[in-house]
C-alpha positions as CSV (number, residue, x, y, z in Angstrom):
1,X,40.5,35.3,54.7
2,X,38.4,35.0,51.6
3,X,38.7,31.6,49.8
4,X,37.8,30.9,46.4
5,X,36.8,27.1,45.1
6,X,36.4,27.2,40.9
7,X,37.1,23.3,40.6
8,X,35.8,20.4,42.3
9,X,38.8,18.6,41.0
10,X,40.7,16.4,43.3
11,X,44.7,15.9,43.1
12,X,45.9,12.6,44.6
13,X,49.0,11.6,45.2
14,X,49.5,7.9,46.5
15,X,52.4,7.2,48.8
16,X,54.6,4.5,50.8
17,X,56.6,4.4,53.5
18,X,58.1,1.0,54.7
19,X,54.9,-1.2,55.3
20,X,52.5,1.9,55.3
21,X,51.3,3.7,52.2
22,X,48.2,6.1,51.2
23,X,46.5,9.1,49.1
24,X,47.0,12.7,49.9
25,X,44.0,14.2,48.5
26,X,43.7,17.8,47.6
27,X,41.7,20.8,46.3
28,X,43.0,23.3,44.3
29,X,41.8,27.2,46.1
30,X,42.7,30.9,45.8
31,X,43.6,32.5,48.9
32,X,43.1,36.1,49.2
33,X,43.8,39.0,52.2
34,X,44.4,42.5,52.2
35,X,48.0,41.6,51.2
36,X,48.1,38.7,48.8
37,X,46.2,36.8,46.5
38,X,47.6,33.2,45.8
39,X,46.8,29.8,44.9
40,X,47.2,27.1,47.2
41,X,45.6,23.6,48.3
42,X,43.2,22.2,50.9
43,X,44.0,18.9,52.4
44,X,40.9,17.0,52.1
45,X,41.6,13.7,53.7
46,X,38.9,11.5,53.2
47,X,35.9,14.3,52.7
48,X,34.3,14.6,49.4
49,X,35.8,18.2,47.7
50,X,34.2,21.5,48.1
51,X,31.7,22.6,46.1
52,X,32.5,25.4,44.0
53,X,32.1,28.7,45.6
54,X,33.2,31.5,47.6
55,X,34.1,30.9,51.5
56,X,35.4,32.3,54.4
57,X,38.4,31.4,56.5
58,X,39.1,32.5,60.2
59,X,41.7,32.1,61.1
60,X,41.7,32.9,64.6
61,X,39.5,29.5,64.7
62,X,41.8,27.9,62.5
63,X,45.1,28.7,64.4
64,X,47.1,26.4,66.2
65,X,50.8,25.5,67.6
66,X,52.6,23.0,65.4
67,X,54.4,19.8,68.1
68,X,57.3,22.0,67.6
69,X,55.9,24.9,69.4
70,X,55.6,27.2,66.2
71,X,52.6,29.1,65.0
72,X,50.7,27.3,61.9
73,X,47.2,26.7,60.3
74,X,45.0,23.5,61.2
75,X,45.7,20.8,58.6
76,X,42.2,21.1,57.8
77,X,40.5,24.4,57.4
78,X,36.8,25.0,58.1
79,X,35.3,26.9,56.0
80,X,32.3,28.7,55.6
81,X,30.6,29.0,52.4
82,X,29.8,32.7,51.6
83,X,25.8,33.6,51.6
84,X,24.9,34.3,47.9
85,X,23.5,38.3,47.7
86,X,19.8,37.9,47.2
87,X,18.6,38.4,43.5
88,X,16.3,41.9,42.6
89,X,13.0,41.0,41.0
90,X,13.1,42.1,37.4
């Protein structure tokens, strides 16, 4: 799966619950198969964002079961960064 970075941006979004509380932190990305193109966002945690770019996504490596035994996506992709093509000489 081919993901797109265009913003280094970070979206948080503090919570609480009871005597707990924290930041969901998140990058906006463009997510695009064979069969769809959509915008989405990447849980960062605590890591710094992406840099802006084009990346890759397997997601056979990034495939898990859920605790209640259905199918679903790590919480954190890895991704790796496309290689830029090489620049022609002028």
């Amino acid at each position: 799966m081919k993901v797109t970075i265009t913003s280094t941006h970070v979206d948080e979004k503090p919570w609480n619950k009871g005597d707990r509380s924290g930041v969901i932190r998140t990058q906006e990305v463009m997510f695009e198969t064979a069969r769809m193109r959509n915008t989405g966002r990447l849980d960062l945690g605590k890591d710094p964002p992406h840099p802006v770019g084009e990346y890759t996504c397997d997601l056979d490596d990034n495939f898990q079961i859920n605790n209640f035994g259905d199918p679903s996506l790590a919480r954190r992709l890895r991704l790796q960064p496309v290689a830029a093509a090489p620049r022609k000489a002028a």
